[in-house]
N, CA, C and O atoms as a printed pandas DataFrame, in Angstrom:
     atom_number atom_name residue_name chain_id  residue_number  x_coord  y_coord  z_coord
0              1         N          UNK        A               1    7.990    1.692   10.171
1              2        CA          UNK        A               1    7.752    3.028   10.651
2              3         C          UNK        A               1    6.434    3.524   10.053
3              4         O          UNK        A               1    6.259    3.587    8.836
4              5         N          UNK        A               2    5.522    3.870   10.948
5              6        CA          UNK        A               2    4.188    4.636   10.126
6              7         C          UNK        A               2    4.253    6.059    9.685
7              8         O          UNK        A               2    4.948    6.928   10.212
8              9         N          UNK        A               3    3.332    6.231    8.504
9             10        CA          UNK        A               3    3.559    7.397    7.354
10            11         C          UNK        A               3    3.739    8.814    8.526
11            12         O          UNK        A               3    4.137    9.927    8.181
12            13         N          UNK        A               4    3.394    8.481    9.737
13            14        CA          UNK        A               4    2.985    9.757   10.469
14            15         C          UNK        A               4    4.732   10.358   10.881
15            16         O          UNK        A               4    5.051   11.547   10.890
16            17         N          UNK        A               5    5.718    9.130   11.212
17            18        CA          UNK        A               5    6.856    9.487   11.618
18            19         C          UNK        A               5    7.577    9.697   10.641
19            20         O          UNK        A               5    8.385   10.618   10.758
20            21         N          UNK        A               6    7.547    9.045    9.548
21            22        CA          UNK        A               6    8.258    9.133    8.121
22            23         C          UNK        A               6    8.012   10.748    8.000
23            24         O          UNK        A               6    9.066   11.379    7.920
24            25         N          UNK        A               7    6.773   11.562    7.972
25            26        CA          UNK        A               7    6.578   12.596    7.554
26            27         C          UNK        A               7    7.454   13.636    8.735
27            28         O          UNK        A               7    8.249   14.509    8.388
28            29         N          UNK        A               8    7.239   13.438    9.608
29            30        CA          UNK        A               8    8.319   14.256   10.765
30            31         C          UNK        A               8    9.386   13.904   10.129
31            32         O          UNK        A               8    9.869   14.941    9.674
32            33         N          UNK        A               9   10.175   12.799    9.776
33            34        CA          UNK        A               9   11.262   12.825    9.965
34            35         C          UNK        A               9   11.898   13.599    8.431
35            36         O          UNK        A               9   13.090   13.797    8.198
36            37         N          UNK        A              10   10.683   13.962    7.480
37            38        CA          UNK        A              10   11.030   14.554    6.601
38            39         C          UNK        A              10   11.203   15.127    6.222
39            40         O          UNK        A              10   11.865   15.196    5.186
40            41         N          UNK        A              11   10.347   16.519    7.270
41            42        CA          UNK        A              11   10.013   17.562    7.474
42            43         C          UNK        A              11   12.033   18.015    8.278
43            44         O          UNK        A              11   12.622   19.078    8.083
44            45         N          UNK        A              12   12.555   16.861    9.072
45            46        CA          UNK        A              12   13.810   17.689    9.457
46            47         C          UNK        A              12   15.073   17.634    8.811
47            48         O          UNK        A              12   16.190   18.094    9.051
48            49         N          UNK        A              13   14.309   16.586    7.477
49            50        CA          UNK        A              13   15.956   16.754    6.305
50            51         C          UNK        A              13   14.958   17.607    5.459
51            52         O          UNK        A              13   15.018   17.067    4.355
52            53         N          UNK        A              14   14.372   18.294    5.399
53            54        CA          UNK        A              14   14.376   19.586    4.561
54            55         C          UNK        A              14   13.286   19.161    3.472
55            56         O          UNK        A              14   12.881   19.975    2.642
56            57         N          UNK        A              15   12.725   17.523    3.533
57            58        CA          UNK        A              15   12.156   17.020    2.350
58            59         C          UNK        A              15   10.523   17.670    2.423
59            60         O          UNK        A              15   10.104   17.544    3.574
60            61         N          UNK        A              16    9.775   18.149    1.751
61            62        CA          UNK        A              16    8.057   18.398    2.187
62            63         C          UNK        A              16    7.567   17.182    1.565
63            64         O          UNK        A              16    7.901   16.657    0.503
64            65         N          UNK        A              17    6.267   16.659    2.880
65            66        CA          UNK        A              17    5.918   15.628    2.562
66            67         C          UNK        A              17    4.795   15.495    2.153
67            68         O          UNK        A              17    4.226   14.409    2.041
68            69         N          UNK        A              18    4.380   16.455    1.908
69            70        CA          UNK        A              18    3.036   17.523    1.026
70            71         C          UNK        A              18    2.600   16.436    0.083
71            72         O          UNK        A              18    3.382   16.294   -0.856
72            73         N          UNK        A              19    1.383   15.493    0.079
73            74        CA          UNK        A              19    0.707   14.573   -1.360
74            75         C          UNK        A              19    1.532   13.595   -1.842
75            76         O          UNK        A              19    1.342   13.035   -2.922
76            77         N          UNK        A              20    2.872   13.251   -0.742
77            78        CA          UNK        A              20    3.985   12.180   -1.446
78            79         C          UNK        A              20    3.347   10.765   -0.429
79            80         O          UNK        A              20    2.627   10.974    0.547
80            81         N          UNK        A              21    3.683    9.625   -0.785
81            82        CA          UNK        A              21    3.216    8.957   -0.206
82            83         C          UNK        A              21    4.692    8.164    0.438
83            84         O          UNK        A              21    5.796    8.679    0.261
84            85         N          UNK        A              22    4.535    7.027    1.094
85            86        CA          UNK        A              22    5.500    6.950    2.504
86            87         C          UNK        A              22    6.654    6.206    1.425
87            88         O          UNK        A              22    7.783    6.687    1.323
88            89         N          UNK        A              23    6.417    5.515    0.982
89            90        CA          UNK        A              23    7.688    5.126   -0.195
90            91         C          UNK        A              23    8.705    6.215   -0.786
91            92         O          UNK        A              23    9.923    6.335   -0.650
92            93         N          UNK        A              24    7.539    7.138   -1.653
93            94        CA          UNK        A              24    8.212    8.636   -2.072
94            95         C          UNK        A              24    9.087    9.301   -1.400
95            96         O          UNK        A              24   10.237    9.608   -1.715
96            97         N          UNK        A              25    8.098    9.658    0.181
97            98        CA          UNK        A              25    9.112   10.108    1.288
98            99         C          UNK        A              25   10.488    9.008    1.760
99           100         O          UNK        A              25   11.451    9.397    2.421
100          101         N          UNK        A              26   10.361    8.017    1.403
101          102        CA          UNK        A              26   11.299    7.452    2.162
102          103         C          UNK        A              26   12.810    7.655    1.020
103          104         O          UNK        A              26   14.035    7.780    1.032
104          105         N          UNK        A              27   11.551    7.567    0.073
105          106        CA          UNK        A              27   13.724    7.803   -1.089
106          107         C          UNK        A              27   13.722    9.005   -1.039
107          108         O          UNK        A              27   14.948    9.112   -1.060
108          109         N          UNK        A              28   13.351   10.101   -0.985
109          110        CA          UNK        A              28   13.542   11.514   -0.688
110          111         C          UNK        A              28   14.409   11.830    0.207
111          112         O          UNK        A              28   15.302   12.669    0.086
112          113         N          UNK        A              29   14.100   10.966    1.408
113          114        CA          UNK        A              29   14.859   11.072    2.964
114          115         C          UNK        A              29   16.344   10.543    2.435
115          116         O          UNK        A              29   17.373   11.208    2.552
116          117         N          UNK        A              30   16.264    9.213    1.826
117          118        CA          UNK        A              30   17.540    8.539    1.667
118          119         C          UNK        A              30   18.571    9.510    0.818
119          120         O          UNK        A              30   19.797    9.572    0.914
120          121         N          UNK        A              31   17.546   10.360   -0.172
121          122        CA          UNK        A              31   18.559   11.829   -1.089
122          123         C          UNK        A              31   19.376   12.473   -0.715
123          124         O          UNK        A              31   20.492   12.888   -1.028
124          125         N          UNK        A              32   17.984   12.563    0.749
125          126        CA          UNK        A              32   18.776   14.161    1.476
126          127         C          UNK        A              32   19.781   13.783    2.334
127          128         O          UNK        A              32   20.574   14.600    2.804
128          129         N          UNK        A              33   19.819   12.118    2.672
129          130        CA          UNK        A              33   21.002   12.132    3.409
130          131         C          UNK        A              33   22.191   11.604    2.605
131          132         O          UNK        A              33   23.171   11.054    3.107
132          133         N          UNK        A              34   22.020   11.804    1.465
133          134        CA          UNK        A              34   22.988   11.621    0.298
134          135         C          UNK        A              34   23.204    9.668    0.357
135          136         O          UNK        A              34   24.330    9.172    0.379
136          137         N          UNK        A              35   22.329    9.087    0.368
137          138        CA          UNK        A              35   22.435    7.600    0.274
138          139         C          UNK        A              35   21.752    7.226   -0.923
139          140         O          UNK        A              35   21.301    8.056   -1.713
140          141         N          UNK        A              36   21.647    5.680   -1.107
141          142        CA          UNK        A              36   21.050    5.773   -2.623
142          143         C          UNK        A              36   19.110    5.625   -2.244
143          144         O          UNK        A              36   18.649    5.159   -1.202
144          145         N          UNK        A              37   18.359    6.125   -3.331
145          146        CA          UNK        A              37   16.921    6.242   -2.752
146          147         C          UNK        A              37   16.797    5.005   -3.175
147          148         O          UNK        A              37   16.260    4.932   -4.280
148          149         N          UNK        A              38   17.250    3.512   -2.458
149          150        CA          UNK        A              38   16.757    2.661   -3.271
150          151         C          UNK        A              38   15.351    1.924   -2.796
151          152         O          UNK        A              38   14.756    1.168   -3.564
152          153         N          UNK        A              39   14.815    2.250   -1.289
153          154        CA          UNK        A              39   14.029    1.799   -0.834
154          155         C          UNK        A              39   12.567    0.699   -1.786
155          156         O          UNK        A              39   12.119    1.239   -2.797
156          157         N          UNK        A              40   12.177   -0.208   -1.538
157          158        CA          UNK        A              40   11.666   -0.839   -2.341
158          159         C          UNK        A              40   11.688   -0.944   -3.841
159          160         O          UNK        A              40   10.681   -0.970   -4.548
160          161         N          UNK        A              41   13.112   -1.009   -4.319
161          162        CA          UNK        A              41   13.355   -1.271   -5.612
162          163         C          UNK        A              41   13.941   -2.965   -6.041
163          164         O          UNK        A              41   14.705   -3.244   -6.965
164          165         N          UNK        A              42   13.401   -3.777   -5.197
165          166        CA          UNK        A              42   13.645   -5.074   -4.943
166          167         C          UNK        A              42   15.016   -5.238   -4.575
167          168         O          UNK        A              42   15.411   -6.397   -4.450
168          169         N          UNK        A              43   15.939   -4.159   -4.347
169          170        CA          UNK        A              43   17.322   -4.778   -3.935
170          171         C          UNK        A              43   17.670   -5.058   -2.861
171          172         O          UNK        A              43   18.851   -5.395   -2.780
172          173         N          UNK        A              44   16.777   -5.055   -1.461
173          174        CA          UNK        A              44   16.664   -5.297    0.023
174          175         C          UNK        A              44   17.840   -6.635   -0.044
175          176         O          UNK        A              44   18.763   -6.730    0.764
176          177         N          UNK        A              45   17.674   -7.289   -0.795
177          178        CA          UNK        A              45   18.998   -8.683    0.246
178          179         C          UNK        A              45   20.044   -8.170   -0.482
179          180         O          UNK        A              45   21.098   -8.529    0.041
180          181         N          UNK        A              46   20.332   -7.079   -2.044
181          182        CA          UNK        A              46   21.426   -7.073   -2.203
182          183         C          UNK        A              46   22.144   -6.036   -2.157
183          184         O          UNK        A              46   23.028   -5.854   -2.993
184          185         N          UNK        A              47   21.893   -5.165   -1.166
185          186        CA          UNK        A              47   21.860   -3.477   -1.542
186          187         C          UNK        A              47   23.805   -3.481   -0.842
187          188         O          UNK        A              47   24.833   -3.186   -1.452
188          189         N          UNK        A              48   23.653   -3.855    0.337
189          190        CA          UNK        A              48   24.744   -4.184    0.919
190          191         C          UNK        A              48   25.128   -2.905    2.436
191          192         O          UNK        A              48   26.145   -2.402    2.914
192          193         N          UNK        A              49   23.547   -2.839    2.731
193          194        CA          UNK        A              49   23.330   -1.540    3.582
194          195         C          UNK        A              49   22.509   -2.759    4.753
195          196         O          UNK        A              49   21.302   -2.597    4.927
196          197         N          UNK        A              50   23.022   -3.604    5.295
197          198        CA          UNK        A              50   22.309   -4.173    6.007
198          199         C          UNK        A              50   21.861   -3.181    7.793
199          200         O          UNK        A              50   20.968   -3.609    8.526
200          201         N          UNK        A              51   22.693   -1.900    8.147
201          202        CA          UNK        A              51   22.316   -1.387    8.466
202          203         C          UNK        A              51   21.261   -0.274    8.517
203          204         O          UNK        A              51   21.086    0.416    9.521
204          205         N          UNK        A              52   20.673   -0.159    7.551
205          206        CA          UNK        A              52   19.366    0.918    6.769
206          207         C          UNK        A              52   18.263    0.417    7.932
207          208         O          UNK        A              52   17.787   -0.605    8.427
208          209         N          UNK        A              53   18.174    2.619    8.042
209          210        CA          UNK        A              53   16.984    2.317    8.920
210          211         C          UNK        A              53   15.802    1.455    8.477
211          212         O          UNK        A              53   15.312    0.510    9.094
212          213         N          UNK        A              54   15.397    2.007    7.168
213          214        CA          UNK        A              54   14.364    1.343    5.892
214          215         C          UNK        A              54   14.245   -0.041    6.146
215          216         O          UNK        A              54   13.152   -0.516    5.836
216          217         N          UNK        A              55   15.147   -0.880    6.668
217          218        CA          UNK        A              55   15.793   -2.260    6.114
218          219         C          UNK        A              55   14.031   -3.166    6.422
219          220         O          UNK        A              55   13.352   -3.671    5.528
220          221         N          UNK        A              56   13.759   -3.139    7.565
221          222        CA          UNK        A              56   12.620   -3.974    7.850
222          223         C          UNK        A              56   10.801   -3.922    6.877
223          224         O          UNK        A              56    9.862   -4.691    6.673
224          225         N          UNK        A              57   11.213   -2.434    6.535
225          226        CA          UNK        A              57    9.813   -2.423    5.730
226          227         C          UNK        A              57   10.350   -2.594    4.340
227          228         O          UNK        A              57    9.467   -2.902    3.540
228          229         N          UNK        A              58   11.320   -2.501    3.930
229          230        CA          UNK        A              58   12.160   -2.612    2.281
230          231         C          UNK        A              58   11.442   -4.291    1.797
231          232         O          UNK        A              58   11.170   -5.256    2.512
232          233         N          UNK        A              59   11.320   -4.117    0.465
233          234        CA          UNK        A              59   11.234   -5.103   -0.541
234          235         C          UNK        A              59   12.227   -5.564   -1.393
235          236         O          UNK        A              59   11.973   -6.439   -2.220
């Protein structure tokens, strides 16, 4: 997903995406929807969320 949609989509869970960069925003997003912010914290094969929107750009 590019930083441009990440930021819309952040703007409608309440997150401001004001100087954060697209990683930042993305565990912010995962907060506000009460999931864990784990996005690129190397746990992509073991998180056990193989449905995550995140899943394809995750590390």
């Amino acid at each position: 997903m590019k930083i441009t949609e990440v930021r819309t989509l952040a703007k409608k869970k309440g997150v401001n995406p004001v100087g954060k960069s697209k990683e930042t925003l993305i565990r912010a997003i995962q907060a506000a929807e009460h999931n864990r912010d784990c996005f690129n914290r190397g746990e992509s094969t073991r998180c056990g969320q193989p449905n995550c929107a995140w899943r394809v750009d995750c590390k």
